[in-house]
KOLVEXVEX-766922 format. One record per residue (C-alpha): residue number from 1; x negated, y, z negated. Coordinates in pm, 1 decimal. Example, Ala and Ser with C-alpha at 12.3 -4.5 7.8 and 13.67 -1.06 7.14 Angstrom:
// KOLVEXVEX-766922
    n         X         Y         Z
    1   -1230.0    -450.0    -780.0
    2   -1367.0    -106.0    -714.0
***
This chain:
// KOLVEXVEX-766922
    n         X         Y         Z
    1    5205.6   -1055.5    3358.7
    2    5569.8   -1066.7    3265.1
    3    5758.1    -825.9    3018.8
    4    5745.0   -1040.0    2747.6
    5    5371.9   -1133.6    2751.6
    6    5319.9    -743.9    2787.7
    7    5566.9    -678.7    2502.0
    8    5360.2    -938.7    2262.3
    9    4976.4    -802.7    2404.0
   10    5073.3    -399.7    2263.7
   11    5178.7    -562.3    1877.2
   12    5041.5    -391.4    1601.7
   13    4748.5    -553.7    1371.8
   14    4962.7    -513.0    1069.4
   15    5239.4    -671.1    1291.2
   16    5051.1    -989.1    1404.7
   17    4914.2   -1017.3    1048.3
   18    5229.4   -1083.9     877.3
   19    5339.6   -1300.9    1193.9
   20    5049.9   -1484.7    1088.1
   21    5072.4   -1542.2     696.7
   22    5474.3   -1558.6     759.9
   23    5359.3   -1890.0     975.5
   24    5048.1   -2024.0     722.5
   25    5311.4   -2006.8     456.4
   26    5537.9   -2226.9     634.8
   27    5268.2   -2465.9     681.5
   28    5273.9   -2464.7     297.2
   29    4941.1   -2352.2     272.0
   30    4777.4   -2381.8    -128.5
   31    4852.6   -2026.0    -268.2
   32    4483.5   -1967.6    -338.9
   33    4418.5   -1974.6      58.0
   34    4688.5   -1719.7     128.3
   35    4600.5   -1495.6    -126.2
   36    4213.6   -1521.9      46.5
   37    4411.6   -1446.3     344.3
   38    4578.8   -1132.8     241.6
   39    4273.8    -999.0      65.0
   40    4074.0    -995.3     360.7
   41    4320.9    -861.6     585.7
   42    4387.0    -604.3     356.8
   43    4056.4    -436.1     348.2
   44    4003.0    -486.6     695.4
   45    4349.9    -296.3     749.8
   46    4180.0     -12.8     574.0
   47    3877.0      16.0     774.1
   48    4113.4      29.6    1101.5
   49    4274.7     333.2    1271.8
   50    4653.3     330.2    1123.0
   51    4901.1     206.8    1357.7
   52    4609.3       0.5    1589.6
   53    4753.7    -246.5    1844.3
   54    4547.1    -580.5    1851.7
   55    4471.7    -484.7    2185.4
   56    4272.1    -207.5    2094.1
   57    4049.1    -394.7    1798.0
   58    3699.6    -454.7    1919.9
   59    3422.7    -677.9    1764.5
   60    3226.3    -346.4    1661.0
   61    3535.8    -327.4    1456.7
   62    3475.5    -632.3    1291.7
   63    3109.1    -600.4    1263.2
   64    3091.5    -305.5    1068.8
   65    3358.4    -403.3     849.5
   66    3151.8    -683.6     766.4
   67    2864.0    -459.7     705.6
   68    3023.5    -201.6     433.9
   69    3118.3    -540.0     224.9
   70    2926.8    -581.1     -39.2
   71    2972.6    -900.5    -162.1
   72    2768.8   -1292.1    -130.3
   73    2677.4   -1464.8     170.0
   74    2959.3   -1701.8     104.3
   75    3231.8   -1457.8      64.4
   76    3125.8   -1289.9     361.8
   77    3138.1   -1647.8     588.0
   78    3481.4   -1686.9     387.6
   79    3591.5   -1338.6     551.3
   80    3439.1   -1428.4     918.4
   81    3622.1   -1731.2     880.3
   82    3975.2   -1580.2     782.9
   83    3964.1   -1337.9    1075.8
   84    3883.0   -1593.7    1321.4
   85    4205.8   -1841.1    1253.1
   86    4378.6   -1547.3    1252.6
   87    4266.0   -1440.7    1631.5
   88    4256.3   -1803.6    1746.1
   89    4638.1   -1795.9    1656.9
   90    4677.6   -1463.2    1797.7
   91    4598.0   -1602.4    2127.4
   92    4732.6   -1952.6    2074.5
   93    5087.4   -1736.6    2016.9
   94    4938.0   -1469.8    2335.9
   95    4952.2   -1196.3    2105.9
   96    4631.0   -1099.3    2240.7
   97    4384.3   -1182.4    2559.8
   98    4054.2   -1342.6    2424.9
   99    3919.4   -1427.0    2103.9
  100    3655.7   -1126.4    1955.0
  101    3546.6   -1318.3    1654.2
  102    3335.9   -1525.1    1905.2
  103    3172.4   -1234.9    1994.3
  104    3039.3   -1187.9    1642.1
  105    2768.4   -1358.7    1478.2
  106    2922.7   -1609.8    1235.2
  107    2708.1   -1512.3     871.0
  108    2469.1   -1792.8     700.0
  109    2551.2   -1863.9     353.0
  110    2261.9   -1910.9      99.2
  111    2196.1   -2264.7      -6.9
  112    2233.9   -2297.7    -330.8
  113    2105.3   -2657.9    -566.4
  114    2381.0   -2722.4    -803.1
  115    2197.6   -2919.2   -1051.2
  116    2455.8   -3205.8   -1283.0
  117    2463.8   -3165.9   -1616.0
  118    2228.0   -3387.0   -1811.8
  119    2390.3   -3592.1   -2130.4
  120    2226.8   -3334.5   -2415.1
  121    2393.8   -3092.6   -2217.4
  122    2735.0   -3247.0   -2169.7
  123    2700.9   -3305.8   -2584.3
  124    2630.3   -2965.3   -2628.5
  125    2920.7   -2824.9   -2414.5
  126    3145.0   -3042.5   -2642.6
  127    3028.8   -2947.6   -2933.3
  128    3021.0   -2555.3   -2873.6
  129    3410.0   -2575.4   -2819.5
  130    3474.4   -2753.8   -3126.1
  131    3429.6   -2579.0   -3424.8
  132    3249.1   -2179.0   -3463.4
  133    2940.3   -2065.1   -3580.5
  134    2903.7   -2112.3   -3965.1
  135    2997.7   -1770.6   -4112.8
  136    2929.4   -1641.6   -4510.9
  137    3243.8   -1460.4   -4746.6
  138    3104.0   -1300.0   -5003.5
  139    3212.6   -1501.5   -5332.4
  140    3299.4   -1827.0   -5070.7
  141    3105.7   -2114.0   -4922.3
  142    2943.2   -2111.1   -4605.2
  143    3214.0   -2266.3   -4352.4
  144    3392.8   -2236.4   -4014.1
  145    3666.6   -2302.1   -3838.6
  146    3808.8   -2534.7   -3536.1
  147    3827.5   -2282.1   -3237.2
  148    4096.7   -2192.3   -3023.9
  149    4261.1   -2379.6   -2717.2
  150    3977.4   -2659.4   -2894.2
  151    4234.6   -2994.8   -2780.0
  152    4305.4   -2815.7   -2433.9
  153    3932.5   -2781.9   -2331.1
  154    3807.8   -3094.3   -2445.6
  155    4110.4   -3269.3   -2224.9
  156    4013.5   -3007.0   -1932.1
  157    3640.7   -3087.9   -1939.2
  158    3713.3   -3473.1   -1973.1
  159    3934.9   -3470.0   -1695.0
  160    3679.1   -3304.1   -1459.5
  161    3403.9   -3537.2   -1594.2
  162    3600.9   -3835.8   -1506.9
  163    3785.0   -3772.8   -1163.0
  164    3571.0   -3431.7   -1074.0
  165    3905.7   -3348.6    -929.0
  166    3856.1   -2944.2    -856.5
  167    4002.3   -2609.9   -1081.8
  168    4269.3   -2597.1    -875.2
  169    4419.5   -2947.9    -849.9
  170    4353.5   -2989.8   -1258.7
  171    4599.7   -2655.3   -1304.8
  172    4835.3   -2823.2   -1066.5
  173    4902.6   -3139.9   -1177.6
  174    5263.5   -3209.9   -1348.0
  175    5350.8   -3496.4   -1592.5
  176    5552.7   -3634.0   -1365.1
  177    5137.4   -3717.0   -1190.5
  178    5096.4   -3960.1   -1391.6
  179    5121.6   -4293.2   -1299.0
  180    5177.3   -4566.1   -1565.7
  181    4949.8   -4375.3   -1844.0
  182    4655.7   -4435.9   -1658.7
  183    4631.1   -4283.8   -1352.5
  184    4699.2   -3917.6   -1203.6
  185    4817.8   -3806.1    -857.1
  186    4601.3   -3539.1    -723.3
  187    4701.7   -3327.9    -456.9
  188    4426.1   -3163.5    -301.2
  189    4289.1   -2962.6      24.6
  190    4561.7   -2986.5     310.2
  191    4800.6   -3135.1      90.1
  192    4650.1   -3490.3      69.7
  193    4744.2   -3731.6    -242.8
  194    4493.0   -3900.6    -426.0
  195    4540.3   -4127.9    -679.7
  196    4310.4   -4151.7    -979.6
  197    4212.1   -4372.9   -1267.6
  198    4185.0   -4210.7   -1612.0
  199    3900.4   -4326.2   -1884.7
  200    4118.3   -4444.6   -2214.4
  201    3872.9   -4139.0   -2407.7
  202    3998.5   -3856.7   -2156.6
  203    4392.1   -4009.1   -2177.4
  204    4387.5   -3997.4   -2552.4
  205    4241.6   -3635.4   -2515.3
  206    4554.8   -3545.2   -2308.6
  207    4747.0   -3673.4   -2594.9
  208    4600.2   -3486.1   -2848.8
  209    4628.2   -3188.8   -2656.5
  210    5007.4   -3235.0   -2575.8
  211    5119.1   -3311.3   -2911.7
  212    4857.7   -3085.1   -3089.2
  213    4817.8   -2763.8   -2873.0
  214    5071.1   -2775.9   -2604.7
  215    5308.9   -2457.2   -2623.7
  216    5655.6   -2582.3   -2429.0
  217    5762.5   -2315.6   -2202.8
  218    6076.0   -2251.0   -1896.6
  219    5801.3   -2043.9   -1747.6
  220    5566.6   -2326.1   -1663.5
  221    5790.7   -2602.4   -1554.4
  222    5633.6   -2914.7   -1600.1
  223    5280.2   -2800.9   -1546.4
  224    5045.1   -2997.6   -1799.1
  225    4768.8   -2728.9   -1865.0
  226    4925.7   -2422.2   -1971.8
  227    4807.8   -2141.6   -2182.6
  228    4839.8   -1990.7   -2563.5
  229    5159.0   -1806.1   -2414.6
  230    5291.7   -2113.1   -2234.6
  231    5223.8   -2008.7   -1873.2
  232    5078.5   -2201.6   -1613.7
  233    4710.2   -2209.9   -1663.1
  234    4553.0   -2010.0   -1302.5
  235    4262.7   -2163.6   -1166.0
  236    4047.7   -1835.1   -1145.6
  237    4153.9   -1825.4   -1522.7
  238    4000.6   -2132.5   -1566.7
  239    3684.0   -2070.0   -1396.9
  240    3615.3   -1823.3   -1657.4
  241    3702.0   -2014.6   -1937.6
  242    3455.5   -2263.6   -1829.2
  243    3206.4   -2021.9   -1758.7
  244    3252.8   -1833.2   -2102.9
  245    3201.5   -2192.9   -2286.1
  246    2839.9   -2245.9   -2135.8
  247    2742.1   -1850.6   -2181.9
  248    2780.4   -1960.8   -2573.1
  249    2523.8   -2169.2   -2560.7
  250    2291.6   -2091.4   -2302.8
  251    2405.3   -2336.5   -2017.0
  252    2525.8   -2264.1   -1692.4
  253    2857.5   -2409.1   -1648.0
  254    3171.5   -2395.3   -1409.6
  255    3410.4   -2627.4   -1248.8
  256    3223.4   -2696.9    -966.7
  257    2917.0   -2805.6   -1161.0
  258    3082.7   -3076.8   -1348.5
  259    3268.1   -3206.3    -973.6
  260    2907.4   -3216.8    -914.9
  261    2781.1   -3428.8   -1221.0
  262    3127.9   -3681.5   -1135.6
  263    2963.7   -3693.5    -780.9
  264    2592.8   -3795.9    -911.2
  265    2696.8   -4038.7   -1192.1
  266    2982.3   -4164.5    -981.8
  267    2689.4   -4315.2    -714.2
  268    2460.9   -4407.7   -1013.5
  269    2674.2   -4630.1   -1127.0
  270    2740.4   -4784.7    -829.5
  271    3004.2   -4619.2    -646.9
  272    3058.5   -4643.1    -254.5
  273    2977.5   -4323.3    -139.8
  274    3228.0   -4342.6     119.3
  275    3532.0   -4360.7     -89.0
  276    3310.0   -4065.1    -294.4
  277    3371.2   -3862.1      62.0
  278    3732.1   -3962.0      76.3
  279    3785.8   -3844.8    -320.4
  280    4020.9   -4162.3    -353.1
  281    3873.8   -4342.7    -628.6
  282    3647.0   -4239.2    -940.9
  283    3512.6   -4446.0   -1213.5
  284    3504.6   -4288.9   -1659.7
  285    3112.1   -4093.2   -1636.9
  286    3118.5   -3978.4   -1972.6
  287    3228.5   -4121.1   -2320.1
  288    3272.8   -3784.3   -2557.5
***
């Protein structure tokens, strides 16, 4: 073995790990995986000896930090499968000998039925972020009032109706994405464009939004979704918001879910569910 292989085979974990993220980043990996990245390496770092070589890290290691985790079965396949790139690079850059994540049992994830929303509950979804419950003042008429960040979630959940483009890609997109006023450019998983046509109900939505809601801010450059203090909307911020709007009225919702209705209604009306796989085309689902 020469000196230099030698020298690479006694680096630290902590070492190799930044190595490692230093080298995703340059790949200009999404921010969301990198963060996934870091978190897992993070807790695994604490569960190590300090100061452990990656010579010295054995698969028991990994199992029974997989073990103390107490999180779902799809978290825990996310973590086997963040540890595993990062030792099949280790070796690919002959930081260390073999690959131990082959050694351990890669988890199952639960299967899950993501049912699409039907149209009464599409309706209702609309209609909960509208306007709020109907509230009494003494000496006043019954009324209420239009709600909150009302034109920015009706253009969010018409978007994801009509392209079922995911969280993440809808908080990314610029204006400069659109194409002619009727299309967006999507960029998506590994950085691949997509270009998408736009019902005329979900571009006049965007409208409303921009002139009626919008708040212009430095700190969110040209990002169209933003939020009440004019920074760029996050996608895990989203989630929630999406989420909060079904809890209101009994109906499970997130972002995923209505990707899922796009899917359904996109093949029964017609669609080829090859372009479906390739997420280059999608055809207006829903007219709210």
């Amino acid at each position: 073995m020469d000196k230099q292989k030698s020298n690479n085979l006694s680096i630290l974990f902590s070492e190799a790990v930044q190595q490692f993220l230093y080298a995703k980043r340059s790949q200009r990996l999404s921010t969301h995986t990198l963060r996934d990245y870091e978190r897992t390496f993070r807790k695994f770092l604490d569960t190590l000896p300090a100061n452990i070589p990656v010579s010295e890290i054995t698969p028991n290691h990994v199992r029974k930090f997989m073990a103390s985790l107490n999180c779902s079965k799809k978290t825990l396949l996310n973590t086997h499968v963040g540890l595993s790139s990062l030792w099949s690079w280790m070796v690919k850059e002959n930081l260390c000998e073999s690959n131990i994540m082959k050694k351990v049992d890669r988890p199952r994830p639960e299967v899950r039925a993501i049912l699409p929303f039907s149209q009464e509950e599409v309706k209702k979804l609309f209609l909960s972020i509208e306007r709020s419950v109907v509230y009494s003042r003494k000496g006043k008429r019954d009324s209420s009032h239009r709600l909150k960040d009302y034109w920015r979630n009706r253009a969010i959940m018409l978007i994801l109706l009509d392209t079922g483009i995911r969280a993440s890609e809808l908080c990314g997109l610029h204006f400069v994405d659109f194409i002619g006023g009727t299309r967006i450019r999507v960029f998506g998983k590994g950085s691949k464009e997509r270009i998408l046509p736009l019902s005329q109900s979900t571009i006049s939505a965007l409208a409303d939004y921009v002139e009626k809601e919008r708040i212009p801010s430095n700190d969110s450059g040209d990002f169209i979704f933003v939020t009440s203090t004019g920074k760029k909307l996050r996608a895990d911020d989203l989630y929630h918001r999406i989420i909060k709007i079904g809890e209101r009225i009994g109906i499970h919702s997130n972002p995923h879910r209505f990707r899922h209705t796009f899917a359904i209604n996109f093949l029964r009306n017609g669609g080829d569910i090859f372009i479906l796989f390739k997420q280059c085309w999608s055809i207006p689902v829903w007219r709210c």
